[in-house]
N, C-alpha and C positions, 0 to 999 in steps of 0.2 A: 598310109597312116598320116593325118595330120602330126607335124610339127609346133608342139605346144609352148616350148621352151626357144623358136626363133625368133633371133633378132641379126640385124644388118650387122655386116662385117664394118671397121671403123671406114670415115671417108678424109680420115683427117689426112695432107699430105701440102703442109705447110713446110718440112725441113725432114731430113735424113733419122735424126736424133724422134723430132716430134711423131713423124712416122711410124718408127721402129719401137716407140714406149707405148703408144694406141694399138700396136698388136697385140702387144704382149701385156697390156691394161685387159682386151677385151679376151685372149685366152686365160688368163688369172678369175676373170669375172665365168667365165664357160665354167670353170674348176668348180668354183663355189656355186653357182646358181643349180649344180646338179647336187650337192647336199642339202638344199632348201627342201625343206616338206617333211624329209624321213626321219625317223624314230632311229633311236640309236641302233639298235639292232640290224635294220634295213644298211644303215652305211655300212656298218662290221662285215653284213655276208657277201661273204664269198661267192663268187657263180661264174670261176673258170677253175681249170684244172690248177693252173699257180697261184691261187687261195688271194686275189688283188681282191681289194674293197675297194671301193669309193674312200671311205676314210683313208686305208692306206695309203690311197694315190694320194690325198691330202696331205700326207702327214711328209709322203716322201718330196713330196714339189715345198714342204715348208725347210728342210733339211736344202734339198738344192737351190733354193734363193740362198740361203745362208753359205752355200758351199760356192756360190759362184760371185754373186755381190759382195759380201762382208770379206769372204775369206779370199779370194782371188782378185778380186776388182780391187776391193780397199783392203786389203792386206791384214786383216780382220783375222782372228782363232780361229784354225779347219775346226769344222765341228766334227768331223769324225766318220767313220763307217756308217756309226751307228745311226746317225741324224739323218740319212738315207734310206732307212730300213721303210719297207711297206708293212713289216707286221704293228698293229697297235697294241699295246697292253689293254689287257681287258679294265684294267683300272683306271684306265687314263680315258677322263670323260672325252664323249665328243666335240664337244661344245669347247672346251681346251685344245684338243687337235684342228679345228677351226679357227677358233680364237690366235692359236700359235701359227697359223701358214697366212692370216690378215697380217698379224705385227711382223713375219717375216717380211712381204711386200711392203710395209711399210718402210721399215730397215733400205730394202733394195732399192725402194725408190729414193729415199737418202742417200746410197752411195750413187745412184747413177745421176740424180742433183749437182753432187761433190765433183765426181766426174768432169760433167756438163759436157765433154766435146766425142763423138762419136768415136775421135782419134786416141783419145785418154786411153794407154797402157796400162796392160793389170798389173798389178803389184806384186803379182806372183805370176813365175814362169809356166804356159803351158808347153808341153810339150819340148822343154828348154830355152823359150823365149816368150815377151810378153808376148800378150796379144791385146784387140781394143776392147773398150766399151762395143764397141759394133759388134764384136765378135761376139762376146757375151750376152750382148740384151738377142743377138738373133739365135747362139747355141739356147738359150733360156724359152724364147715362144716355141723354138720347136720341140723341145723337152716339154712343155708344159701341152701344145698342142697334142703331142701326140700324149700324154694321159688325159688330155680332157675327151680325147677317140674314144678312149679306153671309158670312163667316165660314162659317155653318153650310153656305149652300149651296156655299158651295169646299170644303169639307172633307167633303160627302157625295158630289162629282165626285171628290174623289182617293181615298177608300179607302170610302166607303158610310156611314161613319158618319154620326148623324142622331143629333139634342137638343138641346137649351139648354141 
């Protein structure tokens, strides 16, 4: 099956920091470019046994930028259990759960701005001690990585498309 949705992995690899925010620009962009096309309903359904959408994985990647840049990097309000959650409210447009995990990236890209140094400590202890911006912008691409996995394969069950 042709891949309709490929594009090249980033070749930026100018600095440690430059590197590390081009991966995680182009898995952010993999997220979103698998909700382009579909009708609300298509993001909503479900089609594994643990009830994940497309939306959902949206909603919970807009929850973890929040949980890891605002609130752990810049010391920012936990958002909670809740901001985590894969289920959507059926009332809560899509177009808002979209709109809400862009301005999350946006946010994130301001704290790791603030930041600026790969070596830059969170502000909040993992694990009982800080840890860096490094450690966060890469726990983050592989968190998002691995639901843009999830992502591609919901979005080749509802209409056939296929890529990163």
């Amino acid at each position: 099956m042709q891949e309709t949705q490929r594009e090249p992995v980033p070749r930026v690899d100018t600095g440690e920091l430059d590197t590390a925010r081009a991966f995680l620009t182009f898995q952010r962009h993999c997220i979103l470019k698998k909700t382009e096309g579909l009708t609300d309903e298509q993001l909503r359904r479900p089609l594994v046994a643990s009830g994940t959408s497309i939306l959902g994985l949206v909603q919970h990647l807009a929850g973890a930028e929040r949980y890891w840049f605002a609130h752990t990097l810049a010391g920012g309000e936990d958002p909670g259990d809740d901001a985590l959650s894969m289920t959507v409210p059926r009332d809560r447009p899509a177009d808002e759960v979209v709109g809400d995990y862009r301005a999350a990236i946006a946010d994130s890209d301001r704290a790791i701005e603030a930041a600026a140094r790969p070596e830059a400590p969170t502000a909040v202890p993992i694990d009982g001690a800080p840890k860096s911006l490094r450690w966060v912008v890469a726990h983050m691409t592989a968190e998002t990585a691995r639901h843009a996995g999830h992502a591609d394969i919901l979005r080749e069950q509802i209409d056939g498309t296929t890529g990163r």
